[in-house]
C-alpha positions in Angstrom: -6.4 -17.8 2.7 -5.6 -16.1 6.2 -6.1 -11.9 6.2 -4.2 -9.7 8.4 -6.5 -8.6 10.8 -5.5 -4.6 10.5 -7.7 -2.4 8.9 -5.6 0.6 7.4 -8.6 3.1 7.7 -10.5 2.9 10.7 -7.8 1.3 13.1 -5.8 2.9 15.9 -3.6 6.1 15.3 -1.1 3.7 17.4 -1.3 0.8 15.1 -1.2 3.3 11.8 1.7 4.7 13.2 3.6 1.3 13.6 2.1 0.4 10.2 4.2 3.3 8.6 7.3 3.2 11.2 8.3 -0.7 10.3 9.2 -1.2 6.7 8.5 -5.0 4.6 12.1 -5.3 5.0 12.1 -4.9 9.2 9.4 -8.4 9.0 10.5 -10.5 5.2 11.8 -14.0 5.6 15.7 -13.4 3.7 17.9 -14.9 2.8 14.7 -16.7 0.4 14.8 -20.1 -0.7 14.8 -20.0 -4.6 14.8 -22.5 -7.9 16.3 -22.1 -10.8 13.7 -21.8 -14.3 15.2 -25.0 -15.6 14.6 -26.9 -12.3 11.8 -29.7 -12.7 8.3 -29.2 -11.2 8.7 -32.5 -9.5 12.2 -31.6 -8.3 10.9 -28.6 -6.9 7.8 -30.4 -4.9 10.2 -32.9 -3.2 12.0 -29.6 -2.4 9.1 -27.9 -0.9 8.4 -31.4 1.0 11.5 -31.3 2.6 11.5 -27.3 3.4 8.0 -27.8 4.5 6.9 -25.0 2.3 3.9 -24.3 0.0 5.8 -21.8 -2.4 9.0 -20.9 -3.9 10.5 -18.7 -5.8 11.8 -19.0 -9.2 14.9 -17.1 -10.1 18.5 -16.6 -11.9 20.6 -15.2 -8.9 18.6 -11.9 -7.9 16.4 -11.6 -11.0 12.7 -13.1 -10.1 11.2 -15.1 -12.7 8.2 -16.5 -11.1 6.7 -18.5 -8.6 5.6 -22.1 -7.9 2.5 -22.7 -5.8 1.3 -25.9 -4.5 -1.9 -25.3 -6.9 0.8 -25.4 -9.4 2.0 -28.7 -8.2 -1.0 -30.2 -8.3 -2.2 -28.6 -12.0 1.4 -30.2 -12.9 0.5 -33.9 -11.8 -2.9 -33.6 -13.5 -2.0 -32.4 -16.5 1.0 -34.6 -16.7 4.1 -32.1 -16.9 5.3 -32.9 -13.3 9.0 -33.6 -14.7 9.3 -30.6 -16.8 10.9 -27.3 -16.2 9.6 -24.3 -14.0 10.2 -22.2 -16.5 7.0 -23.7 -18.4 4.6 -23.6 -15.6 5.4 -21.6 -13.1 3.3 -18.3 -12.2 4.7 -15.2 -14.4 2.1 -12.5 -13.3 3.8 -11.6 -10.0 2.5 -9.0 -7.3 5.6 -7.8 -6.2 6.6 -5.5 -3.1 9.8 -3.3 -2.6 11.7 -3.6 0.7 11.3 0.4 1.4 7.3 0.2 1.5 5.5 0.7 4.7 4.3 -2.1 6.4 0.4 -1.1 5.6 1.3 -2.1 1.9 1.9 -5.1 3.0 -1.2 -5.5 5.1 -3.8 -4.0 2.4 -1.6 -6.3 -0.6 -2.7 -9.1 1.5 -6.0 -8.2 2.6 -6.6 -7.5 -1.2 -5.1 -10.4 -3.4 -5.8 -13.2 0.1 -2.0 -14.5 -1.7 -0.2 -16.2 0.6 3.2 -14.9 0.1 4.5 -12.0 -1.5 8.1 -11.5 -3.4 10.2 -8.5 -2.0 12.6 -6.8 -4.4 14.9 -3.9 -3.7 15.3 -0.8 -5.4 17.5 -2.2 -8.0 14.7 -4.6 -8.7 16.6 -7.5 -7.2 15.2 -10.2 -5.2 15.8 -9.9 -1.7 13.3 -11.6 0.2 9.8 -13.1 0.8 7.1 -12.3 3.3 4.3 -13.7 4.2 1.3 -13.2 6.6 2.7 -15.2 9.7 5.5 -12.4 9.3 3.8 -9.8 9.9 1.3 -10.5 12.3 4.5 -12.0 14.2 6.1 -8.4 13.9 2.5 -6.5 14.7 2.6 -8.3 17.6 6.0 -8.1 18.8 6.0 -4.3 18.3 2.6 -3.6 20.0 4.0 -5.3 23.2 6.9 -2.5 23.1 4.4 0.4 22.3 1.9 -0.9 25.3 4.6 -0.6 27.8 5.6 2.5 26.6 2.1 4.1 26.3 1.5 2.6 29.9 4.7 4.7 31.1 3.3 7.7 29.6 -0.6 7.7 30.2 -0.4 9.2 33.3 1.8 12.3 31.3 -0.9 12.8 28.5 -2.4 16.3 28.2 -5.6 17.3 25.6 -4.8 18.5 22.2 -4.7 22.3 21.9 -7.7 23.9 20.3 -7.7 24.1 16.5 -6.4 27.2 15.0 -8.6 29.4 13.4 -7.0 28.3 9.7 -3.6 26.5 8.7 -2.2 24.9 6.3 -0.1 22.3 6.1 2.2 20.9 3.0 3.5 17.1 2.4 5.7 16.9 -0.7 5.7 13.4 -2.7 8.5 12.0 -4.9 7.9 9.3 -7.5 7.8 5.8 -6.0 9.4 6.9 -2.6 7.1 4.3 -0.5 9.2 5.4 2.8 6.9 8.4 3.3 4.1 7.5 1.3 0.7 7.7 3.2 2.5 9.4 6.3 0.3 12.9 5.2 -2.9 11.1 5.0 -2.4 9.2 8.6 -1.3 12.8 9.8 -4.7 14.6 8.5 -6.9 11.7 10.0 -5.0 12.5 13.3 -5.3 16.3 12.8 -9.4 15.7 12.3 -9.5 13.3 15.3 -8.4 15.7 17.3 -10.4 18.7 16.4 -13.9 16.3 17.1 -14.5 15.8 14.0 -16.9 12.8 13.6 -15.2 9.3 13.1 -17.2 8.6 9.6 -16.5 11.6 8.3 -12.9 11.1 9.3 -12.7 7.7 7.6 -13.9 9.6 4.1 -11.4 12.1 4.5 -9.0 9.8 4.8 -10.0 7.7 2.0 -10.2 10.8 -0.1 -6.1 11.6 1.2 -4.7 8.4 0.6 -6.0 7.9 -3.0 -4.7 11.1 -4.1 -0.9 10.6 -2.4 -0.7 7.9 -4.2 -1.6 8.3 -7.0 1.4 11.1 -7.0 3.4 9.0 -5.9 3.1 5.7 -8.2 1.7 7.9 -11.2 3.6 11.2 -11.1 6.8 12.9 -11.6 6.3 13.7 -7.8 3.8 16.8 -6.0 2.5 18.3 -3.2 -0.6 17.9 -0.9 -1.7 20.6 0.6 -4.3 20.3 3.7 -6.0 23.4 4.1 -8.1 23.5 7.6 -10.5 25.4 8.7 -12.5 24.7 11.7 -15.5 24.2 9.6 -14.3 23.1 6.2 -11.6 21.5 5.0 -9.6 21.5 1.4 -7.2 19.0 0.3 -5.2 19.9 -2.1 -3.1 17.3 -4.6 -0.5 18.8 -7.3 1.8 17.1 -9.0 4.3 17.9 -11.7 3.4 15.4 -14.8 2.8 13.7 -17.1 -0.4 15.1 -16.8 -3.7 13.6 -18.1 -4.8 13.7 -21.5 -8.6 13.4 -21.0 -9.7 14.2 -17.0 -13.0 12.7 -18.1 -11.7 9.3 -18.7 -9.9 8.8 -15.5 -13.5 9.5 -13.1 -14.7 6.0 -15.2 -13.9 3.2 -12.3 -11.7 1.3 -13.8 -10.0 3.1 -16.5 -6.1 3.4 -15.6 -3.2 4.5 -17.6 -1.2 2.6 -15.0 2.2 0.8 -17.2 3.7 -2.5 -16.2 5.9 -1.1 -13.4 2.7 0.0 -11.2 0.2 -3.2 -11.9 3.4 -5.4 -10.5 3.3 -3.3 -7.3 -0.5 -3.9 -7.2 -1.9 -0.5 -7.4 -3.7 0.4 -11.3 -7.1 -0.6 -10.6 -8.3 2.9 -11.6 -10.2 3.7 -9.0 -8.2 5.9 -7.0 -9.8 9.4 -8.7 -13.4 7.7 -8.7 -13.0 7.0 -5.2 -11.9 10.3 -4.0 -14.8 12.0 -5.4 -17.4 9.8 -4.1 -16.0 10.3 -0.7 -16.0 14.5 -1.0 -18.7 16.7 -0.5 -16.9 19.0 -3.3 -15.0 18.1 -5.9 -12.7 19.2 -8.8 -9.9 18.2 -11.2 -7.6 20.1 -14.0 -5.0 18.6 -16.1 -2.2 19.4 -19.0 0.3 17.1 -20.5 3.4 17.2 -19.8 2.6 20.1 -17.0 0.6 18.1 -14.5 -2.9 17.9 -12.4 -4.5 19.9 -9.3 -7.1 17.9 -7.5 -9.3 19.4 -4.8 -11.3 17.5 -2.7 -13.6 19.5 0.1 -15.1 18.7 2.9 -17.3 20.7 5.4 -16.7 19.3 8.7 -19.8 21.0 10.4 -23.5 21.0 9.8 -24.5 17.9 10.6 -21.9 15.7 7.9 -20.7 12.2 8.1 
């Protein structure tokens, strides 16, 4: 299955920034071709025939139901069920995205799964589109053309970044499931080091580290704040959020552990490895929780003597 050849860590503050500027709705294919459950699998491969398609979507008006693949095609002439309803065998277990989510969702859900098509619901959990990897390299590349004329126009205009200060801190707030500003502190902070020399590696592990921890407020929280504390030689990031809280901190430093519900595995993320992750990547670590009050994370990082 074709990859999106972006990679959200280590590519090119211009790409990252057009990454978070377009949304999955600016590139989805909509209005999306859909069957209803009761439709016949063999109705629906003369359909895709004709469409010249290798997927569609099941659903009643705006409420998804599930997905027929051409692997479920052919399963459905093997196994001799070609003339009975979707409903029976179509694909239930659907990654979905919502329409507000920056674009470098989109890329890493498809770098992740290798699916070949993802559903796009709105924020009433309505069905309002499909995209699919020809999308979005079709929009990447449409929008870089605009953003190399523009940077070409302005080269000649482009001054060095002011020294570091000597310490400052800077504050992102998060809100629960609000993908239109998710990851925008994190792609902010890699900036911020890249321009105070700090090394690229260790950049990328910051980063990393960043990412995790927004969110994880923002799919598993009641909403926070990060908190980037910088110092030209060290550097504390700071994660508070506002609840539920954790019930046993040791469990969730286990890869794989999750308390992630329903909601948050559709959307892809509940792997558990977000809070592993971000303390493999810092040099220092720490985590406190209380239910029902919330957790304070802080990931360090010294950003001289020689680390990488």
């Amino acid at each position: 299955m074709v990859t999106i050849p972006v990679n959200t860590d280590s590519s090119s503050d211009t790409v990252l920034d057009l990454l978070f500027q377009l949304k999955v709705k600016d590139v989805m294919t909509h209005p999306v071709i859909t069957v209803p459950p009761e439709m016949s699998m063999r109705s629906i491969q003369q359909l895709m025939k004709q469409k010249n398609i290798t997927g569609v979507l099941v659903a009643q008006e705006t409420k998804l139901s599930g997905m027929v693949s051409m692997d479920d095609i052919i399963n459905a002439f093997d196994g001799g069920w070609i003339d009975e309803p979707a409903a029976e065998h179509m694909t239930k277990d659907l990654i979905v995205l919502i329409d507000s989510m920056p674009l470098t969702f989109c890329v890493s859900s498809f770098n992740k799964y290798h699916f070949g098509r993802f559903p796009v619901l709105n924020a009433d959990s309505e069905l309002c589109g499909i995209v699919t990897t020809t999308d979005v390299i079709a929009a990447l590349l449409s929008a870089m053309n605009t953003v190399v004329e523009k940077m070409e126009k302005n080269a000649k205009h482009a001054q060095a970044a002011p020294a570091a200060e000597n310490e400052r801190i800077i504050e992102f707030r998060t809100e629960p499931f609000n993908f239109d500003t998710a990851g925008k502190a994190s792609t902010e902070i890699k900036k911020i080091m890249k321009n105070m020399g700090v090394p690229a590696s260790l950049t990328r592990r910051i980063g990393i580290a960043s990412y995790e921890l927004e969110i994880n407020q923002v799919v598993h929280s009641q909403g926070g704040v990060m908190r980037y504390y910088i110092r030209p030689d060290r550097l504390v990031i700071e994660a508070q959020d506002f609840g539920p809280g954790i019930p046993d901190v040791s469990k969730v430093l286990i890869e794989g552990y999750s308390t992630a519900d329903e909601r948050v595995r559709a959307l892809g993320f509940g792997a558990g490895m977000g809070i592993p992750n971000t303390k493999r990547v810092s040099d220092e670590f720490d985590i406190a929780s209380e239910v029902d009050k919330g957790t304070i994370v802080h990931a360090i990082f010294n950003l001289t003597g020689g680390a990488s």
